[in-house]
Backbone bond lengths (Angstrom), bond angles and torsions (degrees), N, CA, C in turn:
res aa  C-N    CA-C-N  psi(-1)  N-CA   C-N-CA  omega(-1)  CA-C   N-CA-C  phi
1 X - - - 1.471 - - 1.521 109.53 -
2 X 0.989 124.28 138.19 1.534 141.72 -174.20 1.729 99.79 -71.71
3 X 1.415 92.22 153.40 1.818 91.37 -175.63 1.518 104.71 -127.92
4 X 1.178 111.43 99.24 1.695 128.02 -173.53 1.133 96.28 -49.32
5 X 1.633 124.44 133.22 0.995 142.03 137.01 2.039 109.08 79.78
6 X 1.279 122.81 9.48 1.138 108.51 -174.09 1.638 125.34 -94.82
7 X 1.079 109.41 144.65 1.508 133.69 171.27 1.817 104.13 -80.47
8 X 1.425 117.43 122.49 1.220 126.75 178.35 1.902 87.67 -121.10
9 X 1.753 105.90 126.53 1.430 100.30 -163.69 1.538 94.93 -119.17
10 X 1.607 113.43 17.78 1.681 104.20 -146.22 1.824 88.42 -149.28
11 X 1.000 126.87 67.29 1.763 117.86 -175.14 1.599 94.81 -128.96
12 X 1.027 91.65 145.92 2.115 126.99 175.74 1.907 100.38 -94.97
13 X 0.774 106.47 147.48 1.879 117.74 165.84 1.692 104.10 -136.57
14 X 1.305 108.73 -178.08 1.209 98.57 176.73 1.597 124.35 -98.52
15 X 1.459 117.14 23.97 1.290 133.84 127.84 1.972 117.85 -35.85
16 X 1.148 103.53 -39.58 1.753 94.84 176.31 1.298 106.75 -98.99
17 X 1.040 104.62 156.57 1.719 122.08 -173.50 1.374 113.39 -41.35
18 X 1.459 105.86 -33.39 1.849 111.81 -161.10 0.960 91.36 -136.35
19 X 1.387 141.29 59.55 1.460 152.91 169.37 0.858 108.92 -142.25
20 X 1.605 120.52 133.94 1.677 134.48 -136.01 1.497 100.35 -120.86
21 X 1.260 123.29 -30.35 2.106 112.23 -159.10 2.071 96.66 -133.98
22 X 0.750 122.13 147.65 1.558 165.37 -170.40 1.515 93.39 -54.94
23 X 0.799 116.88 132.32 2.023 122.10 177.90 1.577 86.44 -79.43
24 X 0.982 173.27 -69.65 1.476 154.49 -160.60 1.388 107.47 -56.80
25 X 2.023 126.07 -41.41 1.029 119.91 174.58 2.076 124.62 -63.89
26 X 1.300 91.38 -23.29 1.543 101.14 -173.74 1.675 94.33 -81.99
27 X 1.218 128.48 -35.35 1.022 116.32 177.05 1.811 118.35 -53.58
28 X 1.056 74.02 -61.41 1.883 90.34 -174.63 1.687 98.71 -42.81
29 X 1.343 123.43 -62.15 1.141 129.07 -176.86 1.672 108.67 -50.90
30 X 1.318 118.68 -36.74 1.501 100.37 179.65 1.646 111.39 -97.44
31 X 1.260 104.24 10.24 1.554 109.97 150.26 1.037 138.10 -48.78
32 X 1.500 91.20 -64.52 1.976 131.34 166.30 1.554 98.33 -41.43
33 X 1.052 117.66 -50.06 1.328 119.59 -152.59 1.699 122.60 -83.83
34 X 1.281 88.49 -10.15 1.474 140.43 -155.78 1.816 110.61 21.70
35 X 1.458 95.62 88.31 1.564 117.01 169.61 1.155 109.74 -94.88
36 X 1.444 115.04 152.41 1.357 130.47 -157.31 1.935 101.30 -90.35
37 X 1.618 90.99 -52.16 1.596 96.29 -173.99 1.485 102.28 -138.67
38 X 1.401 132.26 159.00 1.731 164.75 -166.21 1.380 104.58 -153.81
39 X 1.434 91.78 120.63 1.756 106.80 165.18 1.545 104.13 -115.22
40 X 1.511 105.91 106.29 1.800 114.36 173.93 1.564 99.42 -58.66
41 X 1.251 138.90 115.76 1.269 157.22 164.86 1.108 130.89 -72.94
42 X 1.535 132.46 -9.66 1.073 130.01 -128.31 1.901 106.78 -74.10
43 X 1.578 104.02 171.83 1.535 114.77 -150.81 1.701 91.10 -81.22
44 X 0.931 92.54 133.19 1.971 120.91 157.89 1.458 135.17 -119.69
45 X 1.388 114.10 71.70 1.427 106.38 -160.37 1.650 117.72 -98.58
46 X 1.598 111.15 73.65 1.286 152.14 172.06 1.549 106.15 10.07
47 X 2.020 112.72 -37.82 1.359 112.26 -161.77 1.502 93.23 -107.46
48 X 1.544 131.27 7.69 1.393 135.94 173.95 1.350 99.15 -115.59
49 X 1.256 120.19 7.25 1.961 107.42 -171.37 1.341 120.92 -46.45
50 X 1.272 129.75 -60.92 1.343 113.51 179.77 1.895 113.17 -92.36
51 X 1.360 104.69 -31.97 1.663 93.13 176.56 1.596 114.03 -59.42
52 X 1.247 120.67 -15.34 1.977 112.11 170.94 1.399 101.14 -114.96
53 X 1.035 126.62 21.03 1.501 116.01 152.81 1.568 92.16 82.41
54 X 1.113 121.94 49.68 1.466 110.56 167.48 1.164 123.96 -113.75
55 X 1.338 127.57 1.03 1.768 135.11 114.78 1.624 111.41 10.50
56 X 1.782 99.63 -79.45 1.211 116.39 -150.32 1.661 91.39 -85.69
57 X 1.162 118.33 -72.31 1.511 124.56 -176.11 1.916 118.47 -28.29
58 X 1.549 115.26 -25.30 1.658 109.78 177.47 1.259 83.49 -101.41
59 X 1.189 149.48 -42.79 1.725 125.93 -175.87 1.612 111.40 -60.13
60 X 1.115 121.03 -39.81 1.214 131.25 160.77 1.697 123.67 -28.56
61 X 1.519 100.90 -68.09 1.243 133.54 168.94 1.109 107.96 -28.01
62 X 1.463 104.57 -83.85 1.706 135.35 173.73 1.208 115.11 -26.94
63 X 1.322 116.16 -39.70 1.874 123.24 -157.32 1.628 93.05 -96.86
64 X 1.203 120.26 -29.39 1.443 125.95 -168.56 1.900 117.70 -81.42
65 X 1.566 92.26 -30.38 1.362 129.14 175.64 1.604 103.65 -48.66
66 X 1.458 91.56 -75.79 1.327 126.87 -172.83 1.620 105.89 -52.49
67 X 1.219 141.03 -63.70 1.183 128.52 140.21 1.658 136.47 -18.87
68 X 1.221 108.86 -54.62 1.289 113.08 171.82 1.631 107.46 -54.90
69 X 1.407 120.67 -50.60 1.750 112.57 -157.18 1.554 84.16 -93.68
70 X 1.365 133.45 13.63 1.935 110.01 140.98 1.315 106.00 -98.05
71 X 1.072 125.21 6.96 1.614 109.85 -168.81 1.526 101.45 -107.66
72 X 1.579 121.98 -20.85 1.243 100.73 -174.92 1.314 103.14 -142.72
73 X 1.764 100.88 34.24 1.489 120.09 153.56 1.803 116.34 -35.21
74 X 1.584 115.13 139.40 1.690 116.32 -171.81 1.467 97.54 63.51
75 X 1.670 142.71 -21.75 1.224 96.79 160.51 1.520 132.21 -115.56
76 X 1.498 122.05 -18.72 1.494 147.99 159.67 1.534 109.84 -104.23
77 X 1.501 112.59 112.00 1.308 97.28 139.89 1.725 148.80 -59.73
78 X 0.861 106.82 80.97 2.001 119.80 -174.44 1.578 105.25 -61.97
79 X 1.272 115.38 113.89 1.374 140.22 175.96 0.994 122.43 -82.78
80 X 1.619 150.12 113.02 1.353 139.48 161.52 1.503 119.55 -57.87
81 X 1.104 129.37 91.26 1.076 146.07 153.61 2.049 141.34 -69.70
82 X 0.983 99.52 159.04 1.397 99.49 171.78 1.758 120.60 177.11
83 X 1.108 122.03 88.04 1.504 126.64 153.55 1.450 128.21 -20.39
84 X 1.350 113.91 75.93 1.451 118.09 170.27 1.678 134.39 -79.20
85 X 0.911 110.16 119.31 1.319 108.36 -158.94 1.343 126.41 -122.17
86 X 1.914 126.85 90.07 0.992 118.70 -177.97 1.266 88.03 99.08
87 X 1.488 130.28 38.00 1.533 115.34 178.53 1.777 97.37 -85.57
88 X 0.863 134.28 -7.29 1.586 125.71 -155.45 1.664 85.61 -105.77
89 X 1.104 145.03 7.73 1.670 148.30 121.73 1.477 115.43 -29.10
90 X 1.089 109.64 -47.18 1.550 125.56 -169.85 1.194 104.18 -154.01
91 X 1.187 111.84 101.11 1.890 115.69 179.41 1.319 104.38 -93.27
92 X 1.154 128.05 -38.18 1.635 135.73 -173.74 2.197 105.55 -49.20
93 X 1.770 79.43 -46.01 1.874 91.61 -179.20 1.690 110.41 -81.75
94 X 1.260 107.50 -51.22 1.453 82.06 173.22 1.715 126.58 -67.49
95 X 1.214 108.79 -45.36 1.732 86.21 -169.97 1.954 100.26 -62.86
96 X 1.085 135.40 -14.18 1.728 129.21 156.53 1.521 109.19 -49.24
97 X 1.310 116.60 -42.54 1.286 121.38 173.00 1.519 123.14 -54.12
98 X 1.400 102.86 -45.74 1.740 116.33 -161.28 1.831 101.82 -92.88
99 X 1.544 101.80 -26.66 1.995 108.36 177.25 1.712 83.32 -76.87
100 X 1.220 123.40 -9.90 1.885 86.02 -179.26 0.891 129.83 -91.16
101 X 1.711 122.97 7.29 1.558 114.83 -172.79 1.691 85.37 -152.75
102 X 1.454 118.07 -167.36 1.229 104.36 -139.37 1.965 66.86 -149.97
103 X 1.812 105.80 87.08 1.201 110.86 -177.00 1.670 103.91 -99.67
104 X 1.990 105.67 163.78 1.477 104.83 -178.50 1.781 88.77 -93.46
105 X 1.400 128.54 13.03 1.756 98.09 -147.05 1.554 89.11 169.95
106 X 1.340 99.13 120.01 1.491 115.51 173.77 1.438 111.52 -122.79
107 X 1.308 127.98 109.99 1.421 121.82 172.41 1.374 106.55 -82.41
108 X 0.943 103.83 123.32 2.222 106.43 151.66 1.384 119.87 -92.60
109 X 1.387 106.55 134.96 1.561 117.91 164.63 1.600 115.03 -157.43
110 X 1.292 101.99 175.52 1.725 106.76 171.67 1.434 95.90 -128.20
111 X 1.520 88.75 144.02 1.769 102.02 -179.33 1.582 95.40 -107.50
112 X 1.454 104.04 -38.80 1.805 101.32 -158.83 1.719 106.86 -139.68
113 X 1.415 119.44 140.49 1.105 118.57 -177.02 1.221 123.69 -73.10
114 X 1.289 149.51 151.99 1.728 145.85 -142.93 2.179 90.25 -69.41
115 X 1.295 89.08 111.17 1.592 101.60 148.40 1.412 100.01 85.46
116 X 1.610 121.78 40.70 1.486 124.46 -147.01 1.800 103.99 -143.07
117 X 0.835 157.04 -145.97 1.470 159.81 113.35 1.216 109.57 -86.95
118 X 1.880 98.79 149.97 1.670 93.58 177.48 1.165 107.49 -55.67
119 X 1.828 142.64 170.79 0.984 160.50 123.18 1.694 108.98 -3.18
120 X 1.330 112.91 -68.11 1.785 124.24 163.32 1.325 98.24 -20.46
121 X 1.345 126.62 -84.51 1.295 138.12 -153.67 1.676 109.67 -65.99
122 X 1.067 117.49 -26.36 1.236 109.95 168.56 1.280 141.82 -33.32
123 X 0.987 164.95 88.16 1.706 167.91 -172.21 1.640 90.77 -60.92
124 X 0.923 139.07 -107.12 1.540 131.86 -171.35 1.414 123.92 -131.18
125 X 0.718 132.25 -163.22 1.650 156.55 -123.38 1.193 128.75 -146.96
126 X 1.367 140.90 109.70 1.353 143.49 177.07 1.532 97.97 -72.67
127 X 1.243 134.69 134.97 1.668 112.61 150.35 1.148 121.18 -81.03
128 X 1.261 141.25 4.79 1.343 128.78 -169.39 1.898 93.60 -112.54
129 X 1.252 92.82 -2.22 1.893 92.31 177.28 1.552 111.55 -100.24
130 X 1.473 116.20 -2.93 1.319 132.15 -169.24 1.781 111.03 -72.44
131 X 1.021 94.36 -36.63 1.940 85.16 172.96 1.803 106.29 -97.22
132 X 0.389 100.57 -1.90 1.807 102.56 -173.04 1.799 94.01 -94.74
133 X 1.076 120.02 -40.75 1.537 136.70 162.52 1.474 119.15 -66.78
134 X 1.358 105.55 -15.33 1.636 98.11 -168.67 1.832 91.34 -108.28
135 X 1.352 110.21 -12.69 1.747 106.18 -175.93 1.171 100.05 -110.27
136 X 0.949 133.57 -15.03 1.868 120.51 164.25 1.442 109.05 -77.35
137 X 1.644 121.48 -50.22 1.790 119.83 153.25 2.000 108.27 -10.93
138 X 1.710 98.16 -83.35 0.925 108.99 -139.37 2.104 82.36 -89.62
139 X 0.990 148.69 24.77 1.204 155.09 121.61 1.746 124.47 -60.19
140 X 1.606 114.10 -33.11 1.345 135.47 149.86 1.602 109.01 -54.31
141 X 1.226 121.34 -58.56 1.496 122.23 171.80 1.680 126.00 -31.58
142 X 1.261 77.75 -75.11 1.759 91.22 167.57 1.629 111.79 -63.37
143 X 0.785 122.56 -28.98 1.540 107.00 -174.99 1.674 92.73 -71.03
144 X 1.509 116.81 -59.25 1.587 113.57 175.53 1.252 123.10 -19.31
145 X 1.833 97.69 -58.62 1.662 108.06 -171.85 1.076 106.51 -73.99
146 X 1.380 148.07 -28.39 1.567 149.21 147.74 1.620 108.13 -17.26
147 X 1.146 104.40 -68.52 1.574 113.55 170.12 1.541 118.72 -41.94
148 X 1.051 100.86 -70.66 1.759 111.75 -171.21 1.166 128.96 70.90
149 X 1.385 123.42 22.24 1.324 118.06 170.80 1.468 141.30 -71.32
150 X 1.586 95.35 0.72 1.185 105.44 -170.13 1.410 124.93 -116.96
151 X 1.248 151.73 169.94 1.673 131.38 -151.94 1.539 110.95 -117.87
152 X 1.691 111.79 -20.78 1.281 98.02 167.81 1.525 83.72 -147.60
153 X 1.667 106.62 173.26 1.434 126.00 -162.50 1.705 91.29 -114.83
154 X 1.495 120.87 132.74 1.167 131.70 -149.64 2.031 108.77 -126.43
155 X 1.002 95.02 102.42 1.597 103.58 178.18 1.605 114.83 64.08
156 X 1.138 112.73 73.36 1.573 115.03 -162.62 1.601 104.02 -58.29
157 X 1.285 130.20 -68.09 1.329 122.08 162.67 1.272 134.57 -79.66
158 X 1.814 112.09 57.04 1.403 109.37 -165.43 1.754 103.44 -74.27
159 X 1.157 141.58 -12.51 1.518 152.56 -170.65 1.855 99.61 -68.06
160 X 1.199 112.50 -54.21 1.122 129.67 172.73 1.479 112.46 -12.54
161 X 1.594 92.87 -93.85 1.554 114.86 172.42 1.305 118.49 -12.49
162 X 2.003 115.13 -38.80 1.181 89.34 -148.33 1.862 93.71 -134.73
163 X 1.283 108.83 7.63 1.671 119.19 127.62 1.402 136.54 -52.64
164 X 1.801 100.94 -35.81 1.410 109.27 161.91 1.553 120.11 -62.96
165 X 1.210 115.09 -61.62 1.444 123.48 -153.02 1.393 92.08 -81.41
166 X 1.703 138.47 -52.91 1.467 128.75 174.74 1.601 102.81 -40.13
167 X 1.520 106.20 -62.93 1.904 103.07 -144.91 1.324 96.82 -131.40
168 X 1.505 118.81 19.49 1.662 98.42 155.95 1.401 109.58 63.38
169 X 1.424 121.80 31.22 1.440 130.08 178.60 1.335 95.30 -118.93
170 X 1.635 119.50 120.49 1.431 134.97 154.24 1.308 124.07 -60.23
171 X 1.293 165.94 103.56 1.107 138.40 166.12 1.648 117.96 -96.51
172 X 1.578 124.83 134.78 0.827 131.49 -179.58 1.468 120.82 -90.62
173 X 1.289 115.00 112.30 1.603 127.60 -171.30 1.268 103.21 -49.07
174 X 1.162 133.82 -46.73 1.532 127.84 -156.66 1.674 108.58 -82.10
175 X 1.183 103.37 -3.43 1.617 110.83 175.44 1.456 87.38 -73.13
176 X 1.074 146.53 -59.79 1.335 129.70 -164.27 1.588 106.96 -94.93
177 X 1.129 119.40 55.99 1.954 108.43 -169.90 1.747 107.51 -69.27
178 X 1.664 109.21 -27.85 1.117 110.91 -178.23 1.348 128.35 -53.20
179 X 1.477 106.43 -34.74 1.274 128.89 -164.27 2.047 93.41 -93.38
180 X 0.834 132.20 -20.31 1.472 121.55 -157.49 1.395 71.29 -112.31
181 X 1.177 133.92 -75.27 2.142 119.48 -159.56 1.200 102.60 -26.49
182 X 1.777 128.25 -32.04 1.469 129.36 -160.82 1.555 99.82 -83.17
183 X 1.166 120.36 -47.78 0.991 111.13 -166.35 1.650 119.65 -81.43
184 X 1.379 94.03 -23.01 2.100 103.00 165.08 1.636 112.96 -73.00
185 X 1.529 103.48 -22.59 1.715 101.22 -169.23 1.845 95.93 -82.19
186 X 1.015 96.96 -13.81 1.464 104.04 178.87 1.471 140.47 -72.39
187 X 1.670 90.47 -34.15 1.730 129.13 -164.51 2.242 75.36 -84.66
188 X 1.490 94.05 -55.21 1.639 85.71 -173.57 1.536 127.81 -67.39
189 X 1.403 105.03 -29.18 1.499 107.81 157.37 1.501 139.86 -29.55
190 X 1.385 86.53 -52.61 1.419 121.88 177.27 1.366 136.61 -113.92
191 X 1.684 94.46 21.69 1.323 103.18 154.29 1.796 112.79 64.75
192 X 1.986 102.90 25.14 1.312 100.73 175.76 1.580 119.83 -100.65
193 X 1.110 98.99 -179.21 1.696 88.00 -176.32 1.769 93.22 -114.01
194 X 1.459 96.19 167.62 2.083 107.58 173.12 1.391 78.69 -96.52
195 X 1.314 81.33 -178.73 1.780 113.22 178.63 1.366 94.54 -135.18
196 X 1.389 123.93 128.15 1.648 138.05 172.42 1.810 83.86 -84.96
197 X 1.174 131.50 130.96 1.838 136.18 -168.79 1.645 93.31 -124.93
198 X 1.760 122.03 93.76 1.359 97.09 154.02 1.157 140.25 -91.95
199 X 1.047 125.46 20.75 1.465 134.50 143.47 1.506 129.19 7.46
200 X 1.383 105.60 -76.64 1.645 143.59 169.90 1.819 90.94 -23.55
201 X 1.546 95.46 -72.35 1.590 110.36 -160.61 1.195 107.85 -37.18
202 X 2.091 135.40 -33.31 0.638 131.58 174.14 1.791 132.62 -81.89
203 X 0.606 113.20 9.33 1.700 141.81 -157.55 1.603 98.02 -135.46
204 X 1.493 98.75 128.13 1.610 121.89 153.50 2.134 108.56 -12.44
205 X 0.799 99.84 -39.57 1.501 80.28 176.76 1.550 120.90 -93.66
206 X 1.045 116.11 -32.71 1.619 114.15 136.95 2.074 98.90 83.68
207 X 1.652 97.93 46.90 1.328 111.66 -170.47 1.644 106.65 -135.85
208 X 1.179 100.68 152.24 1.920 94.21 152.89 1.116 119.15 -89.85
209 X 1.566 126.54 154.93 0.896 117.69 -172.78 1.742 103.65 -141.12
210 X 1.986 97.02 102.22 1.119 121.94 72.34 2.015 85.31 -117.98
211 X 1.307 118.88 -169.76 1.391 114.39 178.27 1.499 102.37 -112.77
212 X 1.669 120.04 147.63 0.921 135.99 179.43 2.004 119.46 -18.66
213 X 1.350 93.55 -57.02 1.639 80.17 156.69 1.077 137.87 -55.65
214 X 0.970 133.65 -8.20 1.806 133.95 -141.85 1.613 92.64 -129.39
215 X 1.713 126.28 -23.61 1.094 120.06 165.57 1.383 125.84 -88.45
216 X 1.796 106.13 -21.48 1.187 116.18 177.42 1.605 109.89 -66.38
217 X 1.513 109.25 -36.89 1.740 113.29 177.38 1.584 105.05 -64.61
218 X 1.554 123.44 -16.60 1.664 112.32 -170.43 1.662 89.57 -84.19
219 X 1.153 125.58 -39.06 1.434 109.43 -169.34 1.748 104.21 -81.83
220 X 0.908 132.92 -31.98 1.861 122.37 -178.92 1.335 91.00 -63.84
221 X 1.452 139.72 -35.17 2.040 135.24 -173.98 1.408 94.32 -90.43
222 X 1.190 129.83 21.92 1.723 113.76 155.82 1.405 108.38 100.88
223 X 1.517 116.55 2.49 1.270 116.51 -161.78 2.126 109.59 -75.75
224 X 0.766 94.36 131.61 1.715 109.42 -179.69 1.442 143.10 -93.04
225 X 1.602 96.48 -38.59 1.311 121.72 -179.74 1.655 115.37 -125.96
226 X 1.479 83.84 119.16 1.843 97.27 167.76 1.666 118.04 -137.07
227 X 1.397 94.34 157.51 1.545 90.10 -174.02 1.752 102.58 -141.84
228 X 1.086 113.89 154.84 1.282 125.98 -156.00 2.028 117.99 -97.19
229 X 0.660 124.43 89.43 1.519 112.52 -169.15 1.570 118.44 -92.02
230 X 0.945 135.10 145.91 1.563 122.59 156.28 1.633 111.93 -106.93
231 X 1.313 125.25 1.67 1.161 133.88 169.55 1.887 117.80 52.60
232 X 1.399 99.70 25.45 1.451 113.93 -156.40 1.870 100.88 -56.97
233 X 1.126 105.59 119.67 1.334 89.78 144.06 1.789 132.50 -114.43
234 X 1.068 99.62 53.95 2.014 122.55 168.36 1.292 101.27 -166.90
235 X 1.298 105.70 138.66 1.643 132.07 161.51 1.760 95.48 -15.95
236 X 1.245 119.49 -73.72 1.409 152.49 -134.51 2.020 91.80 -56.96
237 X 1.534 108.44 -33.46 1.483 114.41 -168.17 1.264 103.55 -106.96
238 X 1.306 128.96 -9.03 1.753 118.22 149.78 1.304 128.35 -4.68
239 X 1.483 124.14 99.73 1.532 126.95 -171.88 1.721 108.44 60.87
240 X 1.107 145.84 18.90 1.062 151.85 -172.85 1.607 121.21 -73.42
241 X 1.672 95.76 124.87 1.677 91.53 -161.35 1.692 120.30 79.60
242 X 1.461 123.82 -1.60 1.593 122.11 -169.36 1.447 104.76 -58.29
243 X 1.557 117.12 -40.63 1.408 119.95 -161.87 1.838 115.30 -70.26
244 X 1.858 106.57 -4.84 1.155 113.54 165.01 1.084 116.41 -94.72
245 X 1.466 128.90 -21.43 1.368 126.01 -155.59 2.285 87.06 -106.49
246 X 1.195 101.09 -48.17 1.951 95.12 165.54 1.140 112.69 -31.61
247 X 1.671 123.89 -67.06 1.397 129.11 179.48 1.286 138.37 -60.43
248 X 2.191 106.79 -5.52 1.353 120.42 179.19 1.697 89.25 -93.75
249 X 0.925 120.33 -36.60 1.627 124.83 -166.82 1.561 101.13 -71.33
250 X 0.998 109.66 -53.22 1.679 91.09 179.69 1.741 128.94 -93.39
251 X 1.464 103.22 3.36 1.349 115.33 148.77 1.419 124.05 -57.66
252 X 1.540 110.10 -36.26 1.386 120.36 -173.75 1.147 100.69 -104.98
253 X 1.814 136.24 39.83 1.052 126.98 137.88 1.761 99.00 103.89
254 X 1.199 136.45 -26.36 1.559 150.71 -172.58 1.848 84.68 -68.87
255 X 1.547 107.04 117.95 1.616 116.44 148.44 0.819 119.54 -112.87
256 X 1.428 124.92 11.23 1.814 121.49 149.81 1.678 113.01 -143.69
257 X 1.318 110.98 158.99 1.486 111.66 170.91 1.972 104.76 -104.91
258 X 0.958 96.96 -172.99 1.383 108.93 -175.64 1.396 125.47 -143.96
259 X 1.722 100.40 133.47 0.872 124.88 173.43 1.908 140.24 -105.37
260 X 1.513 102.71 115.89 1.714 113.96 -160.95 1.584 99.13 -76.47
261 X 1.018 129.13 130.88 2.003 132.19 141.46 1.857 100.08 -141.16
262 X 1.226 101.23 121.71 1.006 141.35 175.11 1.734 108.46 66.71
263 X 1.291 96.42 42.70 1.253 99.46 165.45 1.729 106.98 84.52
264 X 0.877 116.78 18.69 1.824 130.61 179.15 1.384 101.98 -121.18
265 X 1.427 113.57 134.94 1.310 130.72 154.80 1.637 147.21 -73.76
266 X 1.030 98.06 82.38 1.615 97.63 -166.53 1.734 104.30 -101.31
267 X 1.857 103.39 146.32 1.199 109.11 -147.96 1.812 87.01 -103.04
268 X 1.458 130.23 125.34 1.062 146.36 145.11 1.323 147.58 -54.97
269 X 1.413 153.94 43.92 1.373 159.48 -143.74 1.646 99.12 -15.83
270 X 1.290 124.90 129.95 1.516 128.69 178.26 1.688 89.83 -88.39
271 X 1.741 98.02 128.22 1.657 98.49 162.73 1.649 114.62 -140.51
């Protein structure tokens, strides 16, 4: 079934490490599907930049990008994108990163704690290391949003997911509310947007991420701007799960999502 009118703000190609299909193929596929707009995302992980070759891999991106939004000009809007990750590690390198190309859309996130493996890569889990891990994470957050260089805030409890599926450890967001109001009062400070991440839905934990509460608290703190990701990495998860993460957004008060080109926020009617 075709998906009226949607903005996918959060997609992988096989420009990222763990991204499976061809930025011309993802296009075509959200053709099929018939989406309005795609933001190519691909991974930048700020504190690996040149030891994984991620130099070459966002120029890559970029050039492939750039092709795509003439090629399927009048029928996808194609977004310059890019997933930054852990830029407030090295602030000097990322914003060098983000002045070099002329992006619609910068996601921020943290995958991995300073000098650590991402979370992904992890094999398992201590539980008694699980909250001490979940407040230095979300202590990483805020330092990010301190920064602000980036236009929307990207999988707020991405650690979660994968505490669940290793070790069967839940963590409950509101155990730390102190720490997340800071980092949403922040996103609103500065005029950032969340990211509703359905991702989760597909994965053992089988959530959005952030969860319906956690967006409902960005709009009572002033929050304005959200943007929607499916974080796909295959054609196959294009907009995937939106019609749960639409219905968390305007539960929590959001009557439009938003849409970045050239780095401006323009507000979209949620339908």
């Amino acid at each position: 079934m075709a998906c009226k009118s949607v903005m996918d703000l959060h997609v992988h190609t096989d420009n990222s490490f763990d991204g499976h299909h061809s930025t011309m193929y993802m296009c075509e596929t959200a053709v099929s599907k018939g989406l309005r707009a795609v933001a190519f995302t691909d991974h930048c992980e700020v504190d690996a930049y040149y030891k994984d070759n991620f130099d070459r891999s966002v120029r890559q991106s970029y050039i492939e990008n750039a092709k795509a939004r003439s090629a399927f000009m009048g029928q996808l809007l194609v977004l310059q994108g890019i997933e930054l990750a852990q830029p407030h590690y090295d602030v000097k390198l990322a914003e060098s990163i983000v002045s070099g190309f002329q992006y619609d859309i910068v996601i921020g996130s943290v995958h991995n704690l300073r000098d650590r493996l991402d979370f992904y890569h992890m094999e398992s889990f201590n539980p008694d290391e699980i909250d001490a891990m979940v407040s230095e994470y979300l202590d990483e957050l805020i330092n990010m949003a301190h920064w602000g260089g980036f236009d929307t805030l990207a999988h707020l409890t991405y650690p979660f997911r994968y505490f669940y599926a290793r070790a069967g450890i839940s963590v409950d967001i509101n155990d730390y509310a102190d720490k997340v109001d800071t980092i949403l009062s922040l996103l609103v400070e500065k005029e950032k947007a969340l990211e509703i991440n359905t991702g989760g839905l597909r994965q053992p934990i089988n959530k959005l991420s952030p969860e319906f509460e956690t967006v409902k608290r960005f709009k009572q703190l002033g929050g304005e701007y959200i943007t929607i990701g499916s974080d796909a990495h295959y054609a196959e998860h294009l907009a995937s799960g939106f019609e749960e993460a639409k219905q968390a957004a305007m539960a929590a008060g959001f009557k439009n999502e938003t849409l970045f080109q050239s780095r401006s926020p323009f507000l979209i009617p949620l339908e």
